[in-house]
N, C-alpha and C positions, 0 to 999 in steps of 0.2 A: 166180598160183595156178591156173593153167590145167588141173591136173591131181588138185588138192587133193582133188575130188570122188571120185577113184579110190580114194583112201587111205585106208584105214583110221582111226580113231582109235583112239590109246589110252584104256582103261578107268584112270583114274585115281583113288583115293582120298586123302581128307583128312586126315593126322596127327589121331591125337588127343591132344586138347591136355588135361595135367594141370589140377589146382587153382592148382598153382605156377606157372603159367605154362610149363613144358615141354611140348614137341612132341618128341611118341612115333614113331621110323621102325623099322622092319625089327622090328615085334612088341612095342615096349618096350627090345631090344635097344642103341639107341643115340638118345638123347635131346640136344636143344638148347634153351640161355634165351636172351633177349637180356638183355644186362647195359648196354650204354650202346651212345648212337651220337649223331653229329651231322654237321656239312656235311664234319670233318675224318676221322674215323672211324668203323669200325661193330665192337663188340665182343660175340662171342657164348661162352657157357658149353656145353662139348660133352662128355656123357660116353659113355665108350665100356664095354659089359657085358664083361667078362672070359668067356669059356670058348663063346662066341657065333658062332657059326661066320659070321657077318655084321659082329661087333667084335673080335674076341675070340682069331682065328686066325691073327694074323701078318699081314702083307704080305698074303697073301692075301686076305684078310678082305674078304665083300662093299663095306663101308662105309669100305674104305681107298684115298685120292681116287689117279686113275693120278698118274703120276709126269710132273710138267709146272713150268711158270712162268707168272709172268704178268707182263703186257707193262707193265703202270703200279701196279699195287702192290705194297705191303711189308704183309709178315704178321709178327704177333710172338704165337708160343706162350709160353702161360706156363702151366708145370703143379703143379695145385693138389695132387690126390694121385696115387700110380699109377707107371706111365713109360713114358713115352712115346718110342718108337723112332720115329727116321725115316731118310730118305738125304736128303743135298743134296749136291749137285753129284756124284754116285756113290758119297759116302762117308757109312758107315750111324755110328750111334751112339745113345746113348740120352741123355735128361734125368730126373731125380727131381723128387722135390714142392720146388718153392719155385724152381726153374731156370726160364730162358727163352732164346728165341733169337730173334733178328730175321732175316727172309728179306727183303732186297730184290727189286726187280724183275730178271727175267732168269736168276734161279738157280735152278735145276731142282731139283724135291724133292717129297715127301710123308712121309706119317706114320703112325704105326698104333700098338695098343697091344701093349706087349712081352709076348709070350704064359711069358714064363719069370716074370714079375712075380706073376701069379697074380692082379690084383684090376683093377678096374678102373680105365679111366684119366680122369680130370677134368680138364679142359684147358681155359683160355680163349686167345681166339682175335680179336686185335685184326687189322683190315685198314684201311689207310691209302689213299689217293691210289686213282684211278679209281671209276668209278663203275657198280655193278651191283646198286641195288637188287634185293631178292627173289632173288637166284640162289641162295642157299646153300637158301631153303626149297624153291625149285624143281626144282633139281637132286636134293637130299636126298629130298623127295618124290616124282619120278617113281621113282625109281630103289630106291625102297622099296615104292611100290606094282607096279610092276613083280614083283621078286623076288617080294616075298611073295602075288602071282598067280603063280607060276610060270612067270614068259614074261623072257627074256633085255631088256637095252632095248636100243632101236633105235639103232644106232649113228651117224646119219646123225641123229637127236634128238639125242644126248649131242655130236655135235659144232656143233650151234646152239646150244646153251649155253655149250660154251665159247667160240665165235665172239661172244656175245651177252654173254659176262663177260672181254673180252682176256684167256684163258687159252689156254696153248697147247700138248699133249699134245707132249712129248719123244720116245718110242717111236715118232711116227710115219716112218717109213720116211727118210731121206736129207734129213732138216730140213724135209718137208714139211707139219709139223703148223698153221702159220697158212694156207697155200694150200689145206690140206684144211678148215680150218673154215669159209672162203670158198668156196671153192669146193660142197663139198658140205653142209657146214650151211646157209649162209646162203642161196645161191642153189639147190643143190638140196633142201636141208630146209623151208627156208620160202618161197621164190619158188617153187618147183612144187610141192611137196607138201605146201604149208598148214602145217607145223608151226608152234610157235610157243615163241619163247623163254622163257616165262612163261607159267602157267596157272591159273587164277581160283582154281581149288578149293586150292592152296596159298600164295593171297594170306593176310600176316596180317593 
């Protein structure tokens, strides 16, 4: 961290946390529970605000994760009301209330809520195999306190998280998105520039 000193840090704030146990990002606009977890899996309840130009806008949508895989686990959406759009492997489609899908490792995809649906979207959200505690409140929370400061996030941050959760962004240039997250997450995000994959204030 020989340069750590130089950097800046980000101004980061704390979800606030419902009665219910939900955690509030991007204003109230998109909310998560946790619903179970153990050594074999971690299941979280995610809803997304319909008409939210951070939930609510399509693919576009602040809070809709870029389009990637990951290297050792399997995701299974299963959607409670709403519907839920996504792409895998290039091809888009939607699911209704009571459908699910299993995503193993290596198949490229993301998700978002279908803006022709009109309501919001309620989704749980089981993850299998590998292990990354804390990323989703991590990630979810930089990147909300971010926005709603009005400052872009650091891209060279958002790629230490994925480096730090074997996720690995598709979009990047000519199949370089694991050698970018090494490269410039890990060893230029956090070996010189002090970042850091996790951050205290969205420990739960």
């Amino acid at each position: 961290m020989a340069a750590s000193f130089m950097i800046p840090k980000p101004s980061l704030t704390r979800p606030k946390v419902d009665e219910d146990g939900g955690w509030e990002y991007f204003g109230g606009d998109f909310k998560t529970w946790y619903v179970s977890g153990d050594a074999d899996h971690f299941t979280s309840r995610q809803l997304f605000k319909a008409g939210s130009p951070h939930t609510g806008s399509g693919r576009g949508s602040t809070a809709t994760p870029p389009y990637h895989y990951h290297l050792f686990q399997a995701e299974t959406f299963h959607v409670n009301s709403g519907t839920l759009a996504y792409c895998i492997d290039g091809k888009e489609g939607t699911l209704q209330a009571g459908q699910s899908v299993v995503i193993p490792p290596y198949r490229p995809h993301t998700f978002w809520n279908e803006v022709s649906s009109g309501t919001d979207l309620d989704v749980n959200i089981t993850v299998r195999g590998g292990d990354n505690p804390g990323f989703d409140e991590t990630f979810d929370g930089y990147l909300s306190s971010r926005t709603m400061a009005g400052a872009a996030p650091n891209p060279i941050q958002m790629l230490l998280f994925m480096y730090s959760a074997d996720v690995i962004i598709v979009d990047i240039p000519f199949g370089l998105g694991r050698i970018a997250n090494f490269l410039i997450g890990f060893v230029l995000g956090e070996l010189v520039c002090g970042y850091q994959s996790r951050y205290k204030v969205f420990d739960n």
